[in-house]
C-alpha positions in Angstrom: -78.7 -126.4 179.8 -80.1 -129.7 179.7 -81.7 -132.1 182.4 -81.3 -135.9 182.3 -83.6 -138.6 183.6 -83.5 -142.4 183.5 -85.9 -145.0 184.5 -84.5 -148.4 185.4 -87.1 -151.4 184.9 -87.2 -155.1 184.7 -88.0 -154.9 181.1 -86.7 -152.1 179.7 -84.2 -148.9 180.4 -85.5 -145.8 179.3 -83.1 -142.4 179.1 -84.6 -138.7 178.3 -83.0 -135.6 177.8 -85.1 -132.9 178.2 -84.4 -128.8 178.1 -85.5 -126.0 180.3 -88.5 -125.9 178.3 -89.5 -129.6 179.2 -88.9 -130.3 176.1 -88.0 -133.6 175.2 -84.3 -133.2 172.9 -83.6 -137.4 173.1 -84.8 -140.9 174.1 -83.9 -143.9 174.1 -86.1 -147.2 175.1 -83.2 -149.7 175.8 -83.9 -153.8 176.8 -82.5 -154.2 180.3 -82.5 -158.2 179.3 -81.3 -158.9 183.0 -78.3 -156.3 183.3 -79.3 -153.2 184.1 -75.7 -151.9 184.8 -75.3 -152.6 180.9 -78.7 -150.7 179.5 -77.3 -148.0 181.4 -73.6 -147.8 180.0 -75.0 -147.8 176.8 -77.7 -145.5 176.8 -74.8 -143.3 178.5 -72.5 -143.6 175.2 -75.3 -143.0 172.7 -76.3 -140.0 174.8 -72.9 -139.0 174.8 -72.4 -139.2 170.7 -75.0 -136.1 171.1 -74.5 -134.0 173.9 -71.3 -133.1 175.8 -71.6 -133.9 179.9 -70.7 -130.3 180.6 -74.3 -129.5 179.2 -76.2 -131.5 181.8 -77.6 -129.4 184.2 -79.0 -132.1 186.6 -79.9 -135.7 186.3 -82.5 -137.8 187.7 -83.3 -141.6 188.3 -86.4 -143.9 189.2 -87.4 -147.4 188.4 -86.7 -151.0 190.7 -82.9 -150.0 189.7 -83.2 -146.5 190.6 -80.3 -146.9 193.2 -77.9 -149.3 191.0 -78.5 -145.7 188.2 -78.2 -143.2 190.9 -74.6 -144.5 192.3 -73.5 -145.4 188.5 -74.2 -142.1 187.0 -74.3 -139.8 189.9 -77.7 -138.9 190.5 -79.6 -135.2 192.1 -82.9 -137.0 192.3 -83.4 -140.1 193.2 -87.6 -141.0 192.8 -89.8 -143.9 193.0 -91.9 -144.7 190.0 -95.5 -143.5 191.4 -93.8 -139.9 191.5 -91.8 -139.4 188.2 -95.5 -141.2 186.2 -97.6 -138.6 188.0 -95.5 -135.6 187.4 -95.0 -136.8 183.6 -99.0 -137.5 183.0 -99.2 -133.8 185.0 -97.1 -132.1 183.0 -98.4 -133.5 179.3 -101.9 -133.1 180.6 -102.7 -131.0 183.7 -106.4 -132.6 182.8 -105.1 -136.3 183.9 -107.0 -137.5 187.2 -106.2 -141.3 186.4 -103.0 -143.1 185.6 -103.1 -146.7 184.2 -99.4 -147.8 183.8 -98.4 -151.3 183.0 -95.0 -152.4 183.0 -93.0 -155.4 182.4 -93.2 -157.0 185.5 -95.9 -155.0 187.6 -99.3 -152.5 187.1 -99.7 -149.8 189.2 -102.9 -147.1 189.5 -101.9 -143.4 190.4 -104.7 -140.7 191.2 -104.7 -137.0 190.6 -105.4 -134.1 192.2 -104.6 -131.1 190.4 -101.4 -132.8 189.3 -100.4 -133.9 192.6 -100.6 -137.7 194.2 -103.6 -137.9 196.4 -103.9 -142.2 195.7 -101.7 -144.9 194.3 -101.8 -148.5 194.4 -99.4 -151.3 192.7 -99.8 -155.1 191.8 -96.3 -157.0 192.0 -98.0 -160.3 193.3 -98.4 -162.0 189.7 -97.5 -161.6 186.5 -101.0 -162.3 184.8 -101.7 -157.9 185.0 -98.2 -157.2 183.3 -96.7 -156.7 180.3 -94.5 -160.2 180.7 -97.5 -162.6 180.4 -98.8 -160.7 177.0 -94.6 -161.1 176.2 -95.2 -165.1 177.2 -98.6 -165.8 175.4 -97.6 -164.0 171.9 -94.5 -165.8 171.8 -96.2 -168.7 173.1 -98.8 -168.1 169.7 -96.0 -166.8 167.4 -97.5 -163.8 167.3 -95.0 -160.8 167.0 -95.9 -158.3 170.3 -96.1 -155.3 167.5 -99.3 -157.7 166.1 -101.1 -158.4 169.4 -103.5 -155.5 170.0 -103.9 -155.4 165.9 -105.4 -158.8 166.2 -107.2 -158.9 169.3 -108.9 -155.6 167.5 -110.6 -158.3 165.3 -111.8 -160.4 168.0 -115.3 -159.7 167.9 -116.5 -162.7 170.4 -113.5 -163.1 172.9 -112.7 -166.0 174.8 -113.5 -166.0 178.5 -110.2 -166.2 180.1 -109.4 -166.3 183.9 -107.6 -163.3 184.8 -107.0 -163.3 188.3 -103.7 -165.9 187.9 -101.2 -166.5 184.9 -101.5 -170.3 185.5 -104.7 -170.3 185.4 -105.3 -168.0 182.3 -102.6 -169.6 180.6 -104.2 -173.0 181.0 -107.9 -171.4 180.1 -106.1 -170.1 176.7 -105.0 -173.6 176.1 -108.2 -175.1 176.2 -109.8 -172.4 174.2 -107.4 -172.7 171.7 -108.5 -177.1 171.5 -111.8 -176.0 171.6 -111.1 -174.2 167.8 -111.4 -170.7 169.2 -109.5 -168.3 166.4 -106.8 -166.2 167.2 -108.1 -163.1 167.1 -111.1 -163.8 169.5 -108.6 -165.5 172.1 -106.2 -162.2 171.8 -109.3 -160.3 172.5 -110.2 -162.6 175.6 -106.2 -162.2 176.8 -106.8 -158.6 176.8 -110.4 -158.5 178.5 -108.7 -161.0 181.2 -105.7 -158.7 181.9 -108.2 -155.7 182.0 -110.6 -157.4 184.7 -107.2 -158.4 186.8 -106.2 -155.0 187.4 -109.4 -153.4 187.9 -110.6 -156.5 190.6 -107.3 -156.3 192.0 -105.0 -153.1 191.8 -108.0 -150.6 191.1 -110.5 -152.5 193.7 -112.4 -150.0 195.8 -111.1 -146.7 193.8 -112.8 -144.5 191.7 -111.4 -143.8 188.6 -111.7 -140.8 187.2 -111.7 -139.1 183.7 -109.4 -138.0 182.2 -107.4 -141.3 182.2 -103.8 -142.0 181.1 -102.7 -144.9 180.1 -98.8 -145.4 179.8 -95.9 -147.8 179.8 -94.7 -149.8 177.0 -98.3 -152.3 176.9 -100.3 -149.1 176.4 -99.0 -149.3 172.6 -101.2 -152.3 172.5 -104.4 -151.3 171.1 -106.7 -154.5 171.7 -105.7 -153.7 175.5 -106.5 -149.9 175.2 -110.1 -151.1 173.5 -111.2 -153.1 176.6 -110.2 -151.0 178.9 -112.6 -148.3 177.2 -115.5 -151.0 176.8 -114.9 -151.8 180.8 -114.4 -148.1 181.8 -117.2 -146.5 179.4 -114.9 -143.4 178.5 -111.9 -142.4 175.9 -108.4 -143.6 177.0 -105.6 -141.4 176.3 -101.9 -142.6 175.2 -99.7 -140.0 175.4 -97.1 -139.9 172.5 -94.6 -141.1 175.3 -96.3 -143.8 176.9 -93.1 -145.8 176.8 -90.7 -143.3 178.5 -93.4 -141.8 181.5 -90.9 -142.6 184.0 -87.7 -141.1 182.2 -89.4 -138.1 181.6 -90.9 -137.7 184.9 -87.5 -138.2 186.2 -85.4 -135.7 184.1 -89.0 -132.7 185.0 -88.0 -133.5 189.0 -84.5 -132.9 187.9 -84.9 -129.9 186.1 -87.4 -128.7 189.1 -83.5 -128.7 190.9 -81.9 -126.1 188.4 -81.4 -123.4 190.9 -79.6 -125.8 193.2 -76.0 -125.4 192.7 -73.8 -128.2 191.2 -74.5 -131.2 190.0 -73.9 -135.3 191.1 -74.2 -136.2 187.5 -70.2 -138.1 186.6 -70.6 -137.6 182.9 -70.8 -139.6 179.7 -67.7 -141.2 179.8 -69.2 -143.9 182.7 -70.7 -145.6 180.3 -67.4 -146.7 179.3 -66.2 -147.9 182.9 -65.6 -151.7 183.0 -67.6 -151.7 186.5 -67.2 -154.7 189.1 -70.5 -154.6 191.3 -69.6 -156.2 194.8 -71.6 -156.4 197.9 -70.1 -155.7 201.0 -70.9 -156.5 204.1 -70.6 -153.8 206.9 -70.0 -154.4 210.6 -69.7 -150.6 212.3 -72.8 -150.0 213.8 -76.1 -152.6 214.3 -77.6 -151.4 211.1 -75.0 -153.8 209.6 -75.9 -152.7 205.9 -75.2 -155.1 203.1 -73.6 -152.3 200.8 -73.1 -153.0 196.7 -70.3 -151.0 196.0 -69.4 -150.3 192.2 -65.7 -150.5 191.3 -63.5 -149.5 188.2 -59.7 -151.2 188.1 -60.5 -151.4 192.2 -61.5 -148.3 192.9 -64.5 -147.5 194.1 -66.8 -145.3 191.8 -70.0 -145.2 193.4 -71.7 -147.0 196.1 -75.3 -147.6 198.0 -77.9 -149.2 200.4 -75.6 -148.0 203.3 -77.8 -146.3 205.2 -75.3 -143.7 207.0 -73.9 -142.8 203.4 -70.5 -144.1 204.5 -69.4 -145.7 201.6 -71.3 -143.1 198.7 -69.3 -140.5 200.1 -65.8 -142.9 199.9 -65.8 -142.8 196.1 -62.4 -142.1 194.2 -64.2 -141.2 190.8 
């Protein structure tokens, strides 16, 4: 019996498949590269090279696309993100009392009591606290992401950078680099910006607590691990699956759904489904929901935002 989670993002698609032990059996960290429908397909067939539907207990889904996965691949548990990272940092280490996760497009700061939520807070306003502008300014540099906390490591003097503003730090970085500042001190000075952003602006007024998690793909970089240590004054801990938090957060609420009998999950084979996504418009009652509807050769496979469930429960496959 095996329990299936999958988190949607604007970066990347994550899929775990996880046992009854919480053990983790496979993942897979997938580039959503603007079609999420598509990261999800194929994660579906690799899974499916592996395990046979049939041995899917349950499956859950989180992330911004958390809907588009839960009507594609029939999901028991649909969550947002600040739920499946808590329970994932919780169950790896019941110690956790702080969760730093930086994503692609957004940070977000989650706060633990005895494993459960008792504070969150997110940044989506800009993009200088994500994972995107470190994307933008090593590409920018022609350095390879892998290299960027490597480098910024040897930054012993780094460049003061505005933080608060991706135009703005982007500009500063410019400067600094005509001023004949080396690369390794301006990496440093990226990092020490991004850090100050999200503890001025998504941590303001919080107490963060040890021990502290840090997770989502950008915890891999270590410059950015080393200044959020020098800023905090404690030990930050990666877990070993920093990159799939939300997946594996996902498949432990599914599995927490084992006794519940049955399963939403459609199988494997969806990932091989040439799927039309159309939004609907519907008229029947004031809500008047703007419903995207999923469809195979016409037929409707899966459905959602329709607020009455109309249309999910009008599904031929």
């Amino acid at each position: 019996m095996y329990f299936l989670g999958i988190d949607v993002g604007s970066i990347s698609t994550d899929l775990v498949v996880i046992d009854e032990g919480c053990g983790i059996k496979e993942q897979l960290y997938l580039k959503t590269k603007g079609r999420p429908l598509d990261a999800i397909a194929r994660g579906l067939r690799e899974l499916g090279e592996t395990f046979d539907s049939k041995e899917i207990a349950k499956a859950g889904v989180t992330g911004s696309g958390r809907s588009l996965a839960g009507a594609f691949v029939g999901a028991d548990v649909v969550k947002n993100e600040i739920t499946t990272h808590a329970a994932a940092a919780a169950k790896i280490d019941p110690q956790v009392r702080t969760v730093i996760e930086i994503g692609g497009q957004d940070s977000k700061l989650i706060l633990l009591e005895e494993g459960l939520v008792s504070d969150f807070a997110m940044n989506t306003v800009c993009a200088a606290g994500t994972g995107s502008f470190l994307d933008r300014q090593a590409e920018r540099m022609g350095i390879p992401i892998e290299k960027f906390g490597e480098a910024a490591l040897r930054g012993k003097n780094p460049a003061p950078i505005a933080g608060r503003c991706a135009v703005f730090a982007e500009s500063d970085i410019i400067h600094q680099q005509q001023m004949g500042v080396s690369e390794e001190n301006l990496l440093a000075g990226v990092c020490r910006a991004l850090v100050n952003s999200y503890l001025s602006n998504v941590a303001q007024g919080k107490k963060l607590l040890p021990k502290i998690c840090f997770q989502g793909g950008v915890a891999a970089n270590q410059g950015l691990k080393a200044a959020f240590e020098e800023a905090l004054e404690t030990e930050i801990f990666v877990p070993r699956e920093h990159k799939i938090m939300g997946a594996y957060g996902a498949a432990l609420l599914a599995l927490e759904r084992k006794d519940a009998e049955g399963t939403a999950f459609k199988g494997f084979d969806r990932g091989r489904l040439d799927v039309e996504i159309r939004e609907t418009p519907c008229f029947d009652c004031p809500n008047q929901c703007k419903v995207v509807r999923l469809l195979h050769e016409g037929h409707a496979i899966g459905a959602f935002q329709d607020r009455c469930g109309k249309y999910q429960r009008d599904t031929a496959m």
